[in-house]
Wavefront OBJ file of the C-alpha trace (Angstrom):
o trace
v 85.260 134.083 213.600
v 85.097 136.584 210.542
v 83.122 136.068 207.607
v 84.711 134.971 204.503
v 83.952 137.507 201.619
v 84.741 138.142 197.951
v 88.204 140.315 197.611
v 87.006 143.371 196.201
v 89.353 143.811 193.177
v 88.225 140.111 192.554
v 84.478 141.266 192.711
v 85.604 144.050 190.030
v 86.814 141.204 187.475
v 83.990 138.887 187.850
v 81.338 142.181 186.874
v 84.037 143.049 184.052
v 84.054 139.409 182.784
v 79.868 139.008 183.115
v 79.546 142.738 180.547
v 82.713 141.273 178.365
v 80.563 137.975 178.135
v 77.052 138.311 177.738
v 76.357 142.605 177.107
v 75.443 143.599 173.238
v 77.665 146.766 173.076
v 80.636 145.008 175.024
v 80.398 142.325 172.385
v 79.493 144.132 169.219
v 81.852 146.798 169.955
v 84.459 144.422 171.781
v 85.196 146.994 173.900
v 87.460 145.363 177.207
v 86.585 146.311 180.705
v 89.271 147.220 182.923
v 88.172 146.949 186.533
v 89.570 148.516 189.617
v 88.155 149.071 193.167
v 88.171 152.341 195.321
v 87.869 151.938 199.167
v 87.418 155.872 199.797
v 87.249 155.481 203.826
v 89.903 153.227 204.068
v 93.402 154.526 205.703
v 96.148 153.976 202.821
v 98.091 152.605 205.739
v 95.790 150.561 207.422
v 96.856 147.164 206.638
v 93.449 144.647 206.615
v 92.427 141.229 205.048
v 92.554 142.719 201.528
v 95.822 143.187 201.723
v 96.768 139.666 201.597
v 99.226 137.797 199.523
v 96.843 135.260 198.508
v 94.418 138.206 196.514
v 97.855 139.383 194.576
v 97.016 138.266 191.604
v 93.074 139.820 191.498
v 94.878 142.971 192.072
v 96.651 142.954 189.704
v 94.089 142.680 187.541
v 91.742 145.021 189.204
v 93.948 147.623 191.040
v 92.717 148.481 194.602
v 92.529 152.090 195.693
v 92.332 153.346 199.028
v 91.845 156.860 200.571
v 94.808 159.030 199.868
v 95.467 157.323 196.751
v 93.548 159.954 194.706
v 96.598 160.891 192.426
v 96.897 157.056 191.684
v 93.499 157.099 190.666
v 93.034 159.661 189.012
v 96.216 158.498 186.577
v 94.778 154.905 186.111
v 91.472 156.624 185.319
v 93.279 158.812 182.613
v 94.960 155.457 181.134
v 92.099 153.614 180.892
v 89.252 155.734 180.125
v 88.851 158.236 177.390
v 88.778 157.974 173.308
v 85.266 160.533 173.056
v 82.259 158.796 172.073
v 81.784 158.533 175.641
v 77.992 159.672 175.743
v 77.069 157.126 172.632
v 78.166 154.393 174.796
v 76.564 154.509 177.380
v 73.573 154.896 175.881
v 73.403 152.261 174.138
v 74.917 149.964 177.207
v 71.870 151.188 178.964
v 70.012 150.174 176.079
v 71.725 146.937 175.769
v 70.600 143.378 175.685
v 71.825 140.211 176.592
v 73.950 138.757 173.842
v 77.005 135.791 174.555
v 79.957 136.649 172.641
v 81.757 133.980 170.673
v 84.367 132.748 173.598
v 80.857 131.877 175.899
v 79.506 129.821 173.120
v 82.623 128.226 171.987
v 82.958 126.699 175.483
v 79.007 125.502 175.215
v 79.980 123.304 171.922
v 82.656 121.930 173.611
v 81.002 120.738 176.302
v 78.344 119.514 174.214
v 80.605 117.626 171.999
v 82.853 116.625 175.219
v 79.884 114.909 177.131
v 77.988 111.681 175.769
v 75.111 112.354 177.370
v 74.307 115.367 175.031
v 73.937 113.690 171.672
v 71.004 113.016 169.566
v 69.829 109.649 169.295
v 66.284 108.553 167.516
v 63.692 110.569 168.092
v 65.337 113.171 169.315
v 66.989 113.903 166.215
v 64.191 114.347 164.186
v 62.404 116.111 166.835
v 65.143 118.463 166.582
v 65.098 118.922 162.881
v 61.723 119.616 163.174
v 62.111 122.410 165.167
v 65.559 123.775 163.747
v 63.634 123.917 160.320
v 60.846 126.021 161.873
v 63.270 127.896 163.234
v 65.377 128.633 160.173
v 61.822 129.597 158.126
v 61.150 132.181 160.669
v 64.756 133.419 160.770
v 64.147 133.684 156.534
v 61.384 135.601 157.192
v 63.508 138.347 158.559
v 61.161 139.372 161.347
v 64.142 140.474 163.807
v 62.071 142.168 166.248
v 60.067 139.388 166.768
v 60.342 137.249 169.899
v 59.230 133.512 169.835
v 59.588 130.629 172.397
v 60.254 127.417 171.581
v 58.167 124.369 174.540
v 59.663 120.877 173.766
v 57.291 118.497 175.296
v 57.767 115.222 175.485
v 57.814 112.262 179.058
v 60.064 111.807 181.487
v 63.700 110.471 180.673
v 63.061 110.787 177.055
v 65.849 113.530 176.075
v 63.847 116.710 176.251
v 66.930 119.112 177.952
v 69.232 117.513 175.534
v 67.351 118.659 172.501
v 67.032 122.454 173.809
v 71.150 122.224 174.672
v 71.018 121.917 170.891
v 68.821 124.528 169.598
v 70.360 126.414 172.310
v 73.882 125.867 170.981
v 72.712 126.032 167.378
v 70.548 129.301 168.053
v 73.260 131.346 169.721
v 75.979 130.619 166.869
v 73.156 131.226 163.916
v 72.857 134.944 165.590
v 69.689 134.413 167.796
v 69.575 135.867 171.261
v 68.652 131.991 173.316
v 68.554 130.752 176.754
v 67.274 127.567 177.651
v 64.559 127.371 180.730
v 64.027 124.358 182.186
v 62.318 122.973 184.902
v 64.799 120.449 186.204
v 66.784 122.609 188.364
v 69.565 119.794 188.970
v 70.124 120.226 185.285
v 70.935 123.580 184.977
v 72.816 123.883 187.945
v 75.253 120.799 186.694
v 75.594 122.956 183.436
v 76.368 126.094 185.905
v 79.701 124.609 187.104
v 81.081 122.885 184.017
v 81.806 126.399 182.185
v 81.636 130.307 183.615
v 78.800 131.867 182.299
v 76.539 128.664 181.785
v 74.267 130.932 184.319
v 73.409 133.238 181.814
v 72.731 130.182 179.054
v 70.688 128.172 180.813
v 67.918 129.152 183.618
v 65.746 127.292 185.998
v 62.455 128.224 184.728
v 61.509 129.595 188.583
v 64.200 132.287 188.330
v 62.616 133.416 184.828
v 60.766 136.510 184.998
v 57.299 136.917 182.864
v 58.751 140.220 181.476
v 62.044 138.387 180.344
v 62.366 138.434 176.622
v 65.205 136.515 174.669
l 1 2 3 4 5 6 7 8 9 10 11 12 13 14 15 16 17 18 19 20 21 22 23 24 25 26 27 28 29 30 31 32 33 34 35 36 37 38 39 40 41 42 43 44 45 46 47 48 49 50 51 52 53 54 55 56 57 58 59 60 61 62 63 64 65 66 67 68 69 70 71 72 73 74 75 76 77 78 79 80 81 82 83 84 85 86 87 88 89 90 91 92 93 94 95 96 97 98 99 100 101 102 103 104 105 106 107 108 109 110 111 112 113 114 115 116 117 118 119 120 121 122 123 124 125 126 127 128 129 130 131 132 133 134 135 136 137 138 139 140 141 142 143 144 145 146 147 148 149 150 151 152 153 154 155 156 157 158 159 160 161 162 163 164 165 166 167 168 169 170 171 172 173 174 175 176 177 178 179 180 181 182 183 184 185 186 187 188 189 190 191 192 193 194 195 196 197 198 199 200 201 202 203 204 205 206 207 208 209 210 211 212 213 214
């Protein structure tokens, strides 16, 4: 029995969409990725799985190339690539940083304002404005380079990833560079499949790096 695998071209898009959603230049600049795939060593005429109906529509959006197809290419390379400045970008891609553009963090306040279970109630609201005013004096303070981490403590059951969901959202749209680490893994993964690109938001604090700065 073969092995299901990710279409290629559809591989292409989902890189394209991860730079387009959380990579400084791509969102500072706004530049738009155009993806594409090139199978060099495969026949033009050899007909295989990726030529299936069903991946039509990734194609389209991510053209596949195969050997012999080096004219058709080199034309969608011409199209799609080009401008100058070419040398200043990718410097500063390779010097880039992780930064969630506005679409990514639009979706996180609607699925904080869409789910009950993410409001502030009691304590936890003025546990939060505790810690969004500390936040704010350091912001005032202008020290951009700095890095700072922010450890909500509290028991069991009492709210603790719903307060970070909301420093988180209220971080990212203030300008910050945020994630949220937490230790409940069941947590984060739930917040993984409500939107694409949760991943990148919020992290299970055993898949965090120590060298990992936000």
């Amino acid at each position: 029995m073969d092995q299901e695998r990710a279409h290629l071209s559809e591989q292409a898009l989902d890189y394209a969409n991860h730079l387009e959603a959380v990579q400084s230049i791509m969102v500072e600049c706004k530049i738009e990725a155009t993806p594409c795939a090139f199978c060099h060593n495969m026949p033009k005429q050899k007909i295989t799985a990726l030529d299936d109906p069903r991946f039509d529509e990734f194609v389209s959006q991510a053209p596949l190339f195969k050997k012999g197809d080096y004219d058709h290419f080199a034309s969608f390379l011409d199209s799609t690539v080009g401008g100058g400045r070419g040398v200043l970008l990718k410097d500063r891609f390779i010097n880039g940083r992780f930064k969630p553009n506005k679409k990514l963090f639009d979706v996180l306040d609607s699925v904080i304002n869409r789910d009950d279970r993410l409001g502030l109630i009691d304590d936890q609201r003025v546990a939060y404005n505790a810690i969004w005013a500390k936040v704010l004096a350091l912001k005032k303070e202008h020290r951009k380079n700095d890095h700072f981490v922010i450890v909500v403590k509290w028991g069991p059951g009492t709210g603790k990833s719903v307060i970070a969901t909301q420093l988180l959202a209220d971080s990212v749209r203030n300008g910050f560079i945020a994630a949220q680490s937490s230790g409940g893994k069941a947590f984060s993964v739930n917040l993984w499949f409500k939107f694409k690109g949760a991943d990148k938001l919020f992290i299970w604090n055993m898949h965090v790096k120590k060298t990992r700065r936000f």
